[in-house]
C-alpha positions as semicolon CSV with decimal commas, in nm:
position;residue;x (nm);y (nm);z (nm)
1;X;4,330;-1,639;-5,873
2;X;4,541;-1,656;-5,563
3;X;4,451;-1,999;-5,383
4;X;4,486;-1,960;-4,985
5;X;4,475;-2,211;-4,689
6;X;4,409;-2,065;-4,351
7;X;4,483;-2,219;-4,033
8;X;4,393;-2,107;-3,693
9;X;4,219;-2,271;-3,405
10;X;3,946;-2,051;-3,335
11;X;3,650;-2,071;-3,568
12;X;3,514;-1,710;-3,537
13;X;3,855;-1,574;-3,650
14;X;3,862;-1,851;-3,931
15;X;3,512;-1,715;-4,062
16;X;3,615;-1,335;-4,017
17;X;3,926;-1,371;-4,209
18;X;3,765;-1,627;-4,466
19;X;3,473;-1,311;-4,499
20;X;3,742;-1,049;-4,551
21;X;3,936;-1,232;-4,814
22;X;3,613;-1,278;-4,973
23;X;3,576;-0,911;-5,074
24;X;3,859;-0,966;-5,307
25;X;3,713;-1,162;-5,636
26;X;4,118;-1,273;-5,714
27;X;4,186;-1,447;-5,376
28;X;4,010;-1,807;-5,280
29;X;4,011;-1,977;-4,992
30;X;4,075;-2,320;-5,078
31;X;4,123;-2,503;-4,744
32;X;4,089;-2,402;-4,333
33;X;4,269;-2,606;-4,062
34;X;4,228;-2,625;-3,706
35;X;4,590;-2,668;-3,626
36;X;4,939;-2,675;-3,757
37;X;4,919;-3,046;-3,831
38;X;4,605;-2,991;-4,068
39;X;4,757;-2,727;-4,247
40;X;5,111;-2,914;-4,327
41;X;4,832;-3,158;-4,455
42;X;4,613;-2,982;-4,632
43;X;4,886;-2,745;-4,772
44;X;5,044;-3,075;-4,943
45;X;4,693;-3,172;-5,112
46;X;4,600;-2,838;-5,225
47;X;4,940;-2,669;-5,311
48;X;4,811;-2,298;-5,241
49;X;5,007;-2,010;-5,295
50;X;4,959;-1,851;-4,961
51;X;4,920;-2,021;-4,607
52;X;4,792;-1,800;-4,366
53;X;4,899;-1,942;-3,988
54;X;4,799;-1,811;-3,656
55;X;5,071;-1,866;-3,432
56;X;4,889;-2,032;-3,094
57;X;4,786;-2,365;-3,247
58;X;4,743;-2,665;-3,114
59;X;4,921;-2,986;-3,212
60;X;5,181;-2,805;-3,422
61;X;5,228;-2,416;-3,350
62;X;5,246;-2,215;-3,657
63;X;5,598;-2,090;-3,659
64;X;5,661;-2,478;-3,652
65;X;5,447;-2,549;-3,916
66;X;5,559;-2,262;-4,144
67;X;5,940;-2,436;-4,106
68;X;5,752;-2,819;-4,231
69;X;5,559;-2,599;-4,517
70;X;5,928;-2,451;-4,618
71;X;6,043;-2,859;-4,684
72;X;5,689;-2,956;-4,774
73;X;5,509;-2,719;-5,060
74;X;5,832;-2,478;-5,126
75;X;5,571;-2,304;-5,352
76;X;5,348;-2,220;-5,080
77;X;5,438;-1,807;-4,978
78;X;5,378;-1,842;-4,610
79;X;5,248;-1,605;-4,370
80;X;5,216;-1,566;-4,037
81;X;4,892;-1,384;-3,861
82;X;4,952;-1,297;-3,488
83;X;4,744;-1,099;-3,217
84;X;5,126;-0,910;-3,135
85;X;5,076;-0,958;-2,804
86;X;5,420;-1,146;-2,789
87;X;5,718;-0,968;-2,883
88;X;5,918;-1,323;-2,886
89;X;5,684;-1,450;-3,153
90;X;5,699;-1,196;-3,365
91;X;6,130;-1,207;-3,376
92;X;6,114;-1,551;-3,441
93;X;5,849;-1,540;-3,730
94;X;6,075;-1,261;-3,903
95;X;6,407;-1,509;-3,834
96;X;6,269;-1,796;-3,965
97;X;6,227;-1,741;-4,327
98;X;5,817;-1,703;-4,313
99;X;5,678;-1,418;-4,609
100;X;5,579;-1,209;-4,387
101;X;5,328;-1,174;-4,055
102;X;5,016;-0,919;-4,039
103;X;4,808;-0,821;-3,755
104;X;4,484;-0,981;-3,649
105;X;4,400;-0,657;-3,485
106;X;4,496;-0,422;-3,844
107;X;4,300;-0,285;-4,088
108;X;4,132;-0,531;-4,335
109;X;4,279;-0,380;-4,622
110;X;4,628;-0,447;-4,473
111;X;4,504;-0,861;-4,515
112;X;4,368;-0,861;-4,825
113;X;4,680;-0,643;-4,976
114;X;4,956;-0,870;-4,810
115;X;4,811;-1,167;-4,949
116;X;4,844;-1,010;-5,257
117;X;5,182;-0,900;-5,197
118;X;5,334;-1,254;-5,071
119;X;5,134;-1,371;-5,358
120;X;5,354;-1,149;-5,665
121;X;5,681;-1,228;-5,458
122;X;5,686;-0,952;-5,224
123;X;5,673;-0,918;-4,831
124;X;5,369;-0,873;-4,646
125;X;5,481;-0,615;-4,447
126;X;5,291;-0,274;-4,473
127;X;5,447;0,053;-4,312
128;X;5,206;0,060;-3,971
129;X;5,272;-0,262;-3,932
130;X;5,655;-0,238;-3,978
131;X;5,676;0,046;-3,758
132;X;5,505;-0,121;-3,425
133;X;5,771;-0,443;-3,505
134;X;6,029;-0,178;-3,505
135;X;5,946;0,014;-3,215
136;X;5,844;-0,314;-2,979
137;X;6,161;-0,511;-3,063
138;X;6,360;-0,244;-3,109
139;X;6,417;-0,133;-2,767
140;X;6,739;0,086;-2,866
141;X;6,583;0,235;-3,172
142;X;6,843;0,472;-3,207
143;X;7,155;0,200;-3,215
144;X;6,965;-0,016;-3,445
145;X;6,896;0,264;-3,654
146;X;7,263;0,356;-3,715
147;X;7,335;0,028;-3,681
148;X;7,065;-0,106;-4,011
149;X;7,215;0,254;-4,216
150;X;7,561;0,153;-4,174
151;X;7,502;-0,200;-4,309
152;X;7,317;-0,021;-4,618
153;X;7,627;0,187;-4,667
154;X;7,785;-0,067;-4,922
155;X;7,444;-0,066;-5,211
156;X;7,398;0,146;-5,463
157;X;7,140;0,444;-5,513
158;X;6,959;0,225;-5,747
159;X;6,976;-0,080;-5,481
160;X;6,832;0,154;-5,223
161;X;6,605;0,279;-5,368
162;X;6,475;-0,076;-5,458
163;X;6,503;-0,164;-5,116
164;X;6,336;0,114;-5,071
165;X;6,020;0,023;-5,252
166;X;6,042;-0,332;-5,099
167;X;6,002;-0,211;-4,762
168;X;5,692;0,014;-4,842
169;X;5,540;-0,296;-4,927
170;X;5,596;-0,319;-5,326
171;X;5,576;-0,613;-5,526
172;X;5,881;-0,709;-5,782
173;X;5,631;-0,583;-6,051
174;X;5,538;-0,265;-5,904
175;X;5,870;-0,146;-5,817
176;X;6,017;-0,238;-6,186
177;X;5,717;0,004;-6,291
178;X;5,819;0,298;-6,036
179;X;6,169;0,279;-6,129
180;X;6,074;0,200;-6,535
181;X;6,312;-0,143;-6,527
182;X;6,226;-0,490;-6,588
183;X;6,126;-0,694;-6,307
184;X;6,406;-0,958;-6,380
185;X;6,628;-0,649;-6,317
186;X;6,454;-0,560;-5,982
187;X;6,488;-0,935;-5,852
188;X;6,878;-0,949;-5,991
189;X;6,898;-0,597;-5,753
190;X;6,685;-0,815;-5,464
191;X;6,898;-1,139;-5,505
192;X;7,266;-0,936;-5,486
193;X;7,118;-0,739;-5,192
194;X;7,036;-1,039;-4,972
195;X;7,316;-1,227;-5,061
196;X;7,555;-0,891;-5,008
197;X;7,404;-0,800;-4,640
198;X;7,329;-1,189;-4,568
199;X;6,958;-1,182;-4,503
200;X;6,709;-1,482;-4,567
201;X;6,434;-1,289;-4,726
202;X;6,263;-1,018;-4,821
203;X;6,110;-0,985;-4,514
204;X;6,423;-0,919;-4,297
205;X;6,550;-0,659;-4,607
206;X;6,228;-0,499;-4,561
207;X;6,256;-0,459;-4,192
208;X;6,627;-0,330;-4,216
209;X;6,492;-0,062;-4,460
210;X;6,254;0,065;-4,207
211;X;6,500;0,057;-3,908
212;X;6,759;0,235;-4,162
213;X;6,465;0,528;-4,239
214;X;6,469;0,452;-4,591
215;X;6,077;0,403;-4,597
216;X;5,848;0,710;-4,548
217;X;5,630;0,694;-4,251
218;X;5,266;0,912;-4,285
């Protein structure tokens, strides 16, 4: 059972998110807080796995509260959930070490399977999503593009094509059975990767992958 506190100020999106979660028998919503204050709170008496922030919150903001969660309940995958109306938001929620950030405005199926995915160790980070971060922030597409392949230059076919995987949104698990390895071998490839192109998190490798065209877009 993956046990997940959700913050965000506005009830109605509390109960819609709370509903959609609910379709999935393995995840539980444990907790709900109103702000970013409640959830450093309530994250320290429940201990989920996931915390699911909106970003506009009063008291603390959840960008803010996702840095106190790091320090607070290191256990806790954190995630950020954002309308993507701001472009600033969203570069500061991939810089600051969060598990990922999903739309309020995607498809349901893109919650429920990036809980999942922050939940096994992975990014929550699916391929539409990735692609609208890439092409809003990434005003010179083109630069960044040669820019994210030239810094993948140095890994090796097998670390691509783990990186890869990561990017399309596959968990540690998954890609060890894609590539028929053991997953302590896919998160040795994961560790040396991020230390090698000095990246915080899966997230940010994830990103780079798209940018570099490593990930298959439909």
């Amino acid at each position: 059972m993956i046990r997940v506190l959700l913050a965000d100020d506005e009830t109605m999106i509390r109960a819609g998110v709370r509903a959609i979660l609910a379709t999935d028998p393995g995840i539980e919503v444990v907790a709900e807080a109103g702000d970013g204050r409640e959830a450093v709170e309530l994250a320290r008496e429940h201990r989920p796995d996931v915390v699911l922030l909106d970003v506009r919150m009063p008291r603390l903001d959840g960008l803010a509260a996702a840095e106190e969660l790091r320090g607070a309940v290191p256990g806790a995958a954190v995630v950020v959930l954002t309308t993507f109306s701001e472009d600033a938001y969203i570069a500061r929620a991939l810089g600051s070490g969060v598990g990922g950030f999903l739309l309020k405005s995607g498809d349901p199926r893109e919650l429920v399977a990036g809980v999942k995915a922050v939940a096994a160790g992975g990014a929550a980070l699916s391929p539409s999503v990735a692609r609208r971060v890439i092409d809003t922030l990434g005003g010179e597409r083109f630069t960044r593009a040669a820019e994210a392949r030239t810094r993948l230059e140095p890994l090796t076919g097998r670390e691509r094509e783990v990186v890869a995987l990561l990017g399309a949104g596959l968990s540690n698990q998954e890609i060890a059975d894609r590539m028929h390895i053991a997953e302590g071998t896919v998160k040795a490839h994961v560790s040396a990767v991020l230390s090698r192109l000095d990246l915080r998190n899966r997230v940010q490798l994830a990103v780079l992958a798209h940018e570099a065209g490593l990930v298959a877009h439909d």
